[in-house]
N, CA, C and O of each residue as an XYZ file, in Angstrom:
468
protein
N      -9.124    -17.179     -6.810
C      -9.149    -15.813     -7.259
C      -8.984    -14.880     -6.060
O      -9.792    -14.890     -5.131
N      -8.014    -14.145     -6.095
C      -8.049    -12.728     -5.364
C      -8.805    -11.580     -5.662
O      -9.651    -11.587     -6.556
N      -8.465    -10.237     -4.720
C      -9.058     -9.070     -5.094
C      -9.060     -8.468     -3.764
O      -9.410     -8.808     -2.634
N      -8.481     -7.336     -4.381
C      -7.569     -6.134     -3.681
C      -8.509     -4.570     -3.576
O      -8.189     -3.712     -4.398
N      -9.201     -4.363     -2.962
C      -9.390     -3.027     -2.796
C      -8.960     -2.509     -1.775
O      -8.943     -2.997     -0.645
N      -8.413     -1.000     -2.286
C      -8.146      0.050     -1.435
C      -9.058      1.039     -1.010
O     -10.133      1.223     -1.581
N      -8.585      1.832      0.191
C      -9.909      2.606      0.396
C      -8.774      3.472      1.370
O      -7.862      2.900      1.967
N      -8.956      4.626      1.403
C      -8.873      5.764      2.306
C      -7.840      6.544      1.699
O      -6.784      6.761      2.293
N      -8.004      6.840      0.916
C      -6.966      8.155      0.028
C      -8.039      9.231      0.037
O      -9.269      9.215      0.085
N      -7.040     10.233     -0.031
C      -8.066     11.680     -0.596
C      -7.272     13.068     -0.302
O      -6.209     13.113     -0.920
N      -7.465     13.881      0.268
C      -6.987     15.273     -0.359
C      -6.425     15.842      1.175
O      -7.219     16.386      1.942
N      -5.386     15.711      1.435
C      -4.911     16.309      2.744
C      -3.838     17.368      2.469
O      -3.577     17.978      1.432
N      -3.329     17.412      3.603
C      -2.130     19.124      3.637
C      -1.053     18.510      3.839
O      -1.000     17.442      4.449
N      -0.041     19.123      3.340
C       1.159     18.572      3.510
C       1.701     19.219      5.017
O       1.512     20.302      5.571
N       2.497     17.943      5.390
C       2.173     17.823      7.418
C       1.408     16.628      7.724
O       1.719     15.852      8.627
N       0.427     16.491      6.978
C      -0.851     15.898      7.695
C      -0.926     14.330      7.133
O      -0.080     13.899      6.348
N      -2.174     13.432      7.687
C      -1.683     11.970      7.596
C      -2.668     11.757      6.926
O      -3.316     12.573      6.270
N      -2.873     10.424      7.078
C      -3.696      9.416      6.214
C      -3.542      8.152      6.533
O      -2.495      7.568      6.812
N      -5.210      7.518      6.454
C      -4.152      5.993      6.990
C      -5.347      5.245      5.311
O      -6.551      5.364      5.079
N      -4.226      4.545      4.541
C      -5.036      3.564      3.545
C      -5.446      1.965      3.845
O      -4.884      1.105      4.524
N      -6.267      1.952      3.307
C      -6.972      0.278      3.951
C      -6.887     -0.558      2.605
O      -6.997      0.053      1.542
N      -6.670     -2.110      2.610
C      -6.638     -3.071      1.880
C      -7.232     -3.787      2.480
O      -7.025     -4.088      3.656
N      -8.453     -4.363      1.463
C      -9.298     -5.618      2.167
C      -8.999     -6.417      0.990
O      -8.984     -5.859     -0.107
N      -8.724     -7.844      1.108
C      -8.467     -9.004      0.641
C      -9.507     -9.750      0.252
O      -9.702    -10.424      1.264
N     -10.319    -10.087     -0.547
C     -11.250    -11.392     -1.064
C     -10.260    -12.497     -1.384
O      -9.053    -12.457     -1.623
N     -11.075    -13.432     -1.320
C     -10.778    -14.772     -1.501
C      -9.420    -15.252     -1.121
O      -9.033    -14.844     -0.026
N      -8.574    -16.064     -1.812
C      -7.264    -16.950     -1.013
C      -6.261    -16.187     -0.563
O      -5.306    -16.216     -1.339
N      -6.053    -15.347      0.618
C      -5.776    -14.008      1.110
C      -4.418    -15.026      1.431
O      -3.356    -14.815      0.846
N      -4.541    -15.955      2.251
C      -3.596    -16.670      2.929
C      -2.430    -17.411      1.765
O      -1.380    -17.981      2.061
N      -2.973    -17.199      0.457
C      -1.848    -17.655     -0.499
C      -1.207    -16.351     -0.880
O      -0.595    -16.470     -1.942
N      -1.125    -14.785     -0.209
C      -0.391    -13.734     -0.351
C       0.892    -14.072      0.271
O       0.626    -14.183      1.467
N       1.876    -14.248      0.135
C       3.068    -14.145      0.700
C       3.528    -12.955      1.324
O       3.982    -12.983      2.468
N       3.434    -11.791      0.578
C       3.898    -10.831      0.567
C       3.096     -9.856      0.194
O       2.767    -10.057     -0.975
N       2.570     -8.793      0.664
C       1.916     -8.010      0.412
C       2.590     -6.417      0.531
O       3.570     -6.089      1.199
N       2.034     -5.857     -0.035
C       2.942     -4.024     -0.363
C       1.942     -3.487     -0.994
O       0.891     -3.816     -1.545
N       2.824     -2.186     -0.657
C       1.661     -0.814     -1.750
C       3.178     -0.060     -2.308
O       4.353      0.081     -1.972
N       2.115      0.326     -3.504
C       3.146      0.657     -4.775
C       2.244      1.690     -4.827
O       1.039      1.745     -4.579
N       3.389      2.840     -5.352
C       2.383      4.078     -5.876
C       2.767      4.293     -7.468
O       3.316      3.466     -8.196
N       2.357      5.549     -7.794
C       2.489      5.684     -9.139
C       2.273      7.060     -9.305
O       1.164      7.550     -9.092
N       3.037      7.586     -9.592
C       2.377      9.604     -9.885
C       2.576      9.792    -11.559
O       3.341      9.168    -12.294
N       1.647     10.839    -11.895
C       1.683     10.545    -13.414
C       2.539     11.177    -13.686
O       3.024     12.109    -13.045
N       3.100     10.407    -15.504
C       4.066     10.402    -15.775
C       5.635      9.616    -15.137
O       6.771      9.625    -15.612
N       5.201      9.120    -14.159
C       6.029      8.389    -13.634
C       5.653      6.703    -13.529
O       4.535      6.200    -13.640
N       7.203      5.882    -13.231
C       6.515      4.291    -13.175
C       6.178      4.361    -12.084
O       6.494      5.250    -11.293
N       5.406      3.325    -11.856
C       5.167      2.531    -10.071
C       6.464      2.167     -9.580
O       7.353      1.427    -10.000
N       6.317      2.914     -8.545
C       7.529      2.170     -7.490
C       6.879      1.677     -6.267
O       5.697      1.931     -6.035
N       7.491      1.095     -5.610
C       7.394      0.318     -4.465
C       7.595      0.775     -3.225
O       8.714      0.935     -2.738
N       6.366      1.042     -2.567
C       6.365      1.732     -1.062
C       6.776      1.125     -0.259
O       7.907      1.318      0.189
N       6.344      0.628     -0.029
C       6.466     -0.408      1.500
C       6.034     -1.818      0.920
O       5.382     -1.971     -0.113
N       6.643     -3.127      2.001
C       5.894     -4.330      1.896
C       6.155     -4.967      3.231
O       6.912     -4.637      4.144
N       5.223     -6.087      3.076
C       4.834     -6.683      4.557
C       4.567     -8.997      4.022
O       3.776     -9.609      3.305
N       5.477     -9.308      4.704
C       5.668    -10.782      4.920
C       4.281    -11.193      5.255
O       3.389    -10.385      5.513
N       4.104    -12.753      5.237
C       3.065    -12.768      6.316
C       3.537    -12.870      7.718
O       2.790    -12.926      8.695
N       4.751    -12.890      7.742
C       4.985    -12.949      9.192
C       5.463    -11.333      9.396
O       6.591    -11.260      9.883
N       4.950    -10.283      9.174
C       5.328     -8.659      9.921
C       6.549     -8.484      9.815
O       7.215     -8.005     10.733
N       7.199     -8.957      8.315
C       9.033     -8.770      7.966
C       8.558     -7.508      7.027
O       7.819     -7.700      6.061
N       9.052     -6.163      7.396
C       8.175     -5.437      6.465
C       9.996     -4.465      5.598
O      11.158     -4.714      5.918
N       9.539     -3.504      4.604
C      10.581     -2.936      4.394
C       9.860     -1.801      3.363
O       8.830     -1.818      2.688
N      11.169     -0.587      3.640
C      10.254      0.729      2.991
C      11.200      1.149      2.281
O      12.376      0.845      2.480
N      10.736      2.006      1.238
C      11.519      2.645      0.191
C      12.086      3.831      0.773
O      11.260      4.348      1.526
N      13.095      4.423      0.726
C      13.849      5.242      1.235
C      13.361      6.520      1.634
O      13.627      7.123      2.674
N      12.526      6.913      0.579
C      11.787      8.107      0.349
C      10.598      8.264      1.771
O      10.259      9.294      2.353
N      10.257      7.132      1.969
C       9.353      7.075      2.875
C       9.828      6.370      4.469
O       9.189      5.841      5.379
N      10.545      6.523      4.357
C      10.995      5.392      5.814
C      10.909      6.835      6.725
O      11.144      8.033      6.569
N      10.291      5.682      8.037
C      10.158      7.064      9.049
C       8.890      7.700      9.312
O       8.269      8.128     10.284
N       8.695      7.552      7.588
C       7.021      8.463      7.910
C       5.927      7.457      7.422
O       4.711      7.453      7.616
N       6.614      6.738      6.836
C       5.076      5.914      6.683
C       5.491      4.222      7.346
O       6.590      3.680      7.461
N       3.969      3.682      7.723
C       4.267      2.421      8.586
C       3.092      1.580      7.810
O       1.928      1.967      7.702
N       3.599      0.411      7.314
C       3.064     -0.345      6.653
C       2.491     -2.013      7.610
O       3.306     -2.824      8.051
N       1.015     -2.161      7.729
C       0.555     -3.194      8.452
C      -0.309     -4.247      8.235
O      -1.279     -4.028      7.510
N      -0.127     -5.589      8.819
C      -1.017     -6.582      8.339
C      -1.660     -6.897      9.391
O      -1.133     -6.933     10.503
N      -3.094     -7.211      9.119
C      -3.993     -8.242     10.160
C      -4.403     -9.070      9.184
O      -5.126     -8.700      8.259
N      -3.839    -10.586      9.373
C      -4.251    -11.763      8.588
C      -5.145    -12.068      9.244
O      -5.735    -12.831      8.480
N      -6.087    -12.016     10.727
C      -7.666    -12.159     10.627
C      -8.638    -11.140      9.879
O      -9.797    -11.319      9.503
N      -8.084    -10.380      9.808
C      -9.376     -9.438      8.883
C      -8.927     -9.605      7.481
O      -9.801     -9.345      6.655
N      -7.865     -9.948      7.046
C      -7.615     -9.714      6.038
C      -7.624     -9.114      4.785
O      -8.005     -9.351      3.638
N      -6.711     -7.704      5.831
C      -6.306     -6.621      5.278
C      -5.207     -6.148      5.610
O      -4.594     -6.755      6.487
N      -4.752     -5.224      5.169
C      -3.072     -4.555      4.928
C      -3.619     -3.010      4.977
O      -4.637     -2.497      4.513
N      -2.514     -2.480      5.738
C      -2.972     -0.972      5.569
C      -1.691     -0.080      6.130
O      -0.989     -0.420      7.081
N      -1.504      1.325      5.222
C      -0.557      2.298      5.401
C      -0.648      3.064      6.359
O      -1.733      3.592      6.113
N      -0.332      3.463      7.179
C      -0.152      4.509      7.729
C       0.829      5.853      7.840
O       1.674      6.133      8.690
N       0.396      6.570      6.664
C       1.031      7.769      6.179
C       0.960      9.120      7.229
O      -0.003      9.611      7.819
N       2.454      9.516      7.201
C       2.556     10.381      8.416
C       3.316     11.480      7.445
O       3.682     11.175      6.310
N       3.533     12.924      8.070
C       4.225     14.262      7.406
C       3.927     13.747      6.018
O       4.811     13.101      5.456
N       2.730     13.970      5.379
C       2.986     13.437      4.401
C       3.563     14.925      3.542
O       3.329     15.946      4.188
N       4.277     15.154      2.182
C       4.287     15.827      1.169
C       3.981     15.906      0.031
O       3.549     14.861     -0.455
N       4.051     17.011     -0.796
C       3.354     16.908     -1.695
C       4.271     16.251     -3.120
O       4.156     16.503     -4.320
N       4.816     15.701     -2.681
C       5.826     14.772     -3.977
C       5.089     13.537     -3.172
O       5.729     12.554     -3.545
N       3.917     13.013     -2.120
C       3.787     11.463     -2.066
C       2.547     11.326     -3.026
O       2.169     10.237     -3.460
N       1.903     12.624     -3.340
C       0.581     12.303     -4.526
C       1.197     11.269     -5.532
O       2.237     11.324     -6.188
N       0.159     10.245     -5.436
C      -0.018      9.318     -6.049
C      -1.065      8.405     -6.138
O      -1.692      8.344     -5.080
N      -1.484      7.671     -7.017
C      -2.299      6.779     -6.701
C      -1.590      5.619     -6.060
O      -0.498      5.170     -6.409
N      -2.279      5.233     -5.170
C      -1.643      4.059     -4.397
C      -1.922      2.902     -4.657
O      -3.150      2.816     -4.683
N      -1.292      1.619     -4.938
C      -2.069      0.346     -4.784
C      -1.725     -0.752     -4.022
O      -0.593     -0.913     -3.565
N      -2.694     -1.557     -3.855
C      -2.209     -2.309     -2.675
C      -1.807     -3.810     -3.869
O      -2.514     -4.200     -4.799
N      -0.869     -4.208     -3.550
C      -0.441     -5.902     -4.401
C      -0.215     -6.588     -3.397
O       0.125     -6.220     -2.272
N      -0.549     -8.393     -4.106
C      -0.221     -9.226     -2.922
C       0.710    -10.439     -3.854
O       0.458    -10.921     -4.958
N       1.481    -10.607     -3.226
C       2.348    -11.734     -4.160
C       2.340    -13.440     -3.483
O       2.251    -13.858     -2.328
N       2.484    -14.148     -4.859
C       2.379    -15.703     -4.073
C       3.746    -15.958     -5.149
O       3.944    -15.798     -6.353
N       4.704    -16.542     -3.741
C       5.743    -17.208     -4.122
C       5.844    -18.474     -5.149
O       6.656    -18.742     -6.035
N       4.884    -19.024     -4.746
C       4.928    -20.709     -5.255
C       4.465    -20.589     -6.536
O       5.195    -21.045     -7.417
N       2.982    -19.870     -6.989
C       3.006    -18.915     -8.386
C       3.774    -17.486     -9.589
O       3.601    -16.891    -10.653
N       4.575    -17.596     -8.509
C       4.613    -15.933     -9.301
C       3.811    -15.204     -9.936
O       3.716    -14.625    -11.019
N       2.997    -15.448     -8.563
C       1.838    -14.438     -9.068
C       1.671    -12.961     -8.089
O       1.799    -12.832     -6.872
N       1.345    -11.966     -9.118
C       1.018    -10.588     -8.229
C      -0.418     -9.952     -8.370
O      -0.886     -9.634     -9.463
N      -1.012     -9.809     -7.288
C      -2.634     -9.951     -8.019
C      -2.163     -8.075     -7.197
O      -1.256     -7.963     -6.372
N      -3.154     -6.667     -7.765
C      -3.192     -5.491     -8.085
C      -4.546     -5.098     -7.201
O      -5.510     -5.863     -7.200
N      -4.550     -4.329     -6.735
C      -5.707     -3.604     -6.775
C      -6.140     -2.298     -7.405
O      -5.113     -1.713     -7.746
N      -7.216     -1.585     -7.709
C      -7.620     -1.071     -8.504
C      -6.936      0.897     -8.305
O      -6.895      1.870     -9.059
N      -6.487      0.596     -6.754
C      -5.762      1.870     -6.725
C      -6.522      2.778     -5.839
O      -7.724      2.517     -5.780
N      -6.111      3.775     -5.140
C      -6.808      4.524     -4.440
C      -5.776      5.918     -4.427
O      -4.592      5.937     -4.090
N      -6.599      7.047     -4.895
C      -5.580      8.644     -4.785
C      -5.120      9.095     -3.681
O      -5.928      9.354     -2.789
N      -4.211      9.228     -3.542
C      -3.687     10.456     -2.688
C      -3.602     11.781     -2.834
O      -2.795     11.661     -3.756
N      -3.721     12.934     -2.741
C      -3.513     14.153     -3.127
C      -2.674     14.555     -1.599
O      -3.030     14.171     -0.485
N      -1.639     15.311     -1.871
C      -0.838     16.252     -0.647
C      -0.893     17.635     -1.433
O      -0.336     17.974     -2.478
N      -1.732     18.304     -0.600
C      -1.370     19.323     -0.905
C      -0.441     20.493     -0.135
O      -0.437     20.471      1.096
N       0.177     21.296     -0.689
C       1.093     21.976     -0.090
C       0.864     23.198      0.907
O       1.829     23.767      1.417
C-alpha cells in the first residue's frame, strides 16, 4: 500500500513562489514515476510536471521555466518548486506516483494553491 500526502500550498501573490512537499508511505521504491497534476475548478486535471526515479523529469508547457519538479528517494519525497507563479496556476495540486509493472497510479489527497493577482 502507498500514500501520498501533500503539504505546502496556500495563498501567495502573483510574482511570488511556493515550494510543495510529497511524502511517500509505504512501497515508495515501487513508484516509477512520480508527478503533480493540478486541477482548477471546472476544469480536468492536467499534468504538471513528472520525475523518473532516476531525475528524467518533464513539464507541461504552461509551466516550464518556472516551476522545477524534485525527488529525494532517501526521504521519500517529491516536491515542486513553484516560481513567478500566476494567477491562472490556482489549483489544487496533487502529487501521483505510478508503477510500471502494475499500472498502477496511487493519488494523493491534494493540496491548494491560491495566486493571487
Amino acid at each position: 500500500q502507498v500514500q501520498l500526502v501533500e503539504s505546502g500550498g496556500g495563498l501567495v501573490q502573483a510574482g511570488g513562489s511556493l515550494r510543495l512537499s510529497c511524502a511517500a508511505s509505504g512501497n515508495y521504491s515501487r513508484l516509477n514515476v512520480m508527478g503533480w497534476h493540478r486541477q482548477a475548478p471546472g476544469k480536468p486535471r492536467e499534468l504538471v510536471a513528472s520525475i523518473t526515479s532516476r531525475s528524467l523529469v518533464d513539464y507541461a508547457d504552461s509551466v516550464k521555466g518556472r516551476f522545477t519538479i524534485g525527488r529525494d528517494n532517501a526521504k521519500n519525497m517529491v516536491f515542486l518548486e513553484m516560481n513567478s507563479l500566476k494567477p491562472e496556476d490556482t489549483a489544487v495540486y496533487y502529487c501521483s506516483g505510478y508503477n510500471y509493472g502494475h499500472a498502477m497510479t496511487y493519488w494523493g489527497k491534494g493540496t491548494l494553491v491560491t495566486v493571487s493577482s
